[in-house]
Every structure is written in structure tokens, then in C-alpha cells.
C-alpha positions, 0 to 999 in steps of 0.5 A, spaced: 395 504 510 401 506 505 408 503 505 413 508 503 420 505 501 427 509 503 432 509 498 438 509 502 443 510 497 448 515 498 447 521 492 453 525 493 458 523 490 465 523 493 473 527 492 476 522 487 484 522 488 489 523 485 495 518 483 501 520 486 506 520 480 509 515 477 517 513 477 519 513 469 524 508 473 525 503 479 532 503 478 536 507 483 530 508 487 528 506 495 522 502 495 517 500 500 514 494 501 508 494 508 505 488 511 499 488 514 504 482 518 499 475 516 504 470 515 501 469 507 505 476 506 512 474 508 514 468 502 511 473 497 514 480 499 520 475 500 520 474 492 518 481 490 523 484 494 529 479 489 525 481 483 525 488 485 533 488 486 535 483 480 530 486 475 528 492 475 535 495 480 532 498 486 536 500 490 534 499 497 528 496 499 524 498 506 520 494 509 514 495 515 510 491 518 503 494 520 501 494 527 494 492 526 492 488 520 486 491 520 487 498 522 491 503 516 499 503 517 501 506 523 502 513 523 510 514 523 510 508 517 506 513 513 511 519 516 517 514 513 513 512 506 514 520 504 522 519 503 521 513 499 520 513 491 515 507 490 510 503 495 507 496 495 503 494 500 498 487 501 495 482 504 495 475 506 492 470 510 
């Protein structure tokens, strides 16, 4: 009797992406912060938020909550994000 091993390792290799460009500068712009809505995020997110206005001069910052925190931001997130100049997203538990 043979034993023959499989190999399940995936040989083709994926698209990579391409990073969006980056802002020279924060200040003057809208920045979105989306949530993944566990209740770590929020004291965070807070802080950040202050730091992005007090230090760097956003102008407005936009925050989402995801309807899962599982699942990928709900489509019309993804449709808003488009208008904003910079985006953080996280977790927390």
C-alpha cells in the first residue's frame, strides 16, 4: 500500500492592490473613522477624533458605525467614504 501526500497550498498567486494616494496633508480635509461598533472602539476613536482636529487641522470628521462587526462596512458606508479625503477604520473588544 502507497500513501500519497497532497500539497494543499494554493500555487497561484493573488492581484495585489494598489494604495489609494495619500493626502500630503490632513488639514482642511474630511476624515472618516468607521467602527466596527464593539464597545473598545469608542474611547479610542474618541481621542483620535481630538488629535485629528487639534493636530493635524481636519476639518471634519465622519463617523460610521458597521451594521455587523463581522461582516465588511455596509454598502452605503462604502458609497460615503468615496466623498472623504482619508479613512481609519478598527476594532475593539
Amino acid at each position: 500500500m502507497s500513501l500519497q501526500v497532497l500539497d494543499p497550498t494554493n500555487e497561484t498567486v493573488p492581484p495585489r492592490g494598489q494604495c489609494a494616494p495619500r493626502p500630503v496633508s490632513l488639514a482642511g480635509k474630511t476624515v472618516g473613522i468607521i467602527s466596527n461598533g464593539k464597545e473598545g472602539t469608542a474611547g479610542f476613536f474618541n481621542h483620535l477624533e481630538r488629535m485629528l482636529r487639534d493636530q493635524l487641522g481636519v476639518a471634519e470628521v465622519v463617523r460610521r458605525t458597521k451594521s455587523n462587526y463581522s461582516a465588511p462596512a455596509d454598502p452605503d458606508i462604502v458609497d460615503e467614504l468615496r466623498r472623504w479625503q482619508a479613512v481609519v477604520t478598527g476594532i475593539g473588544d
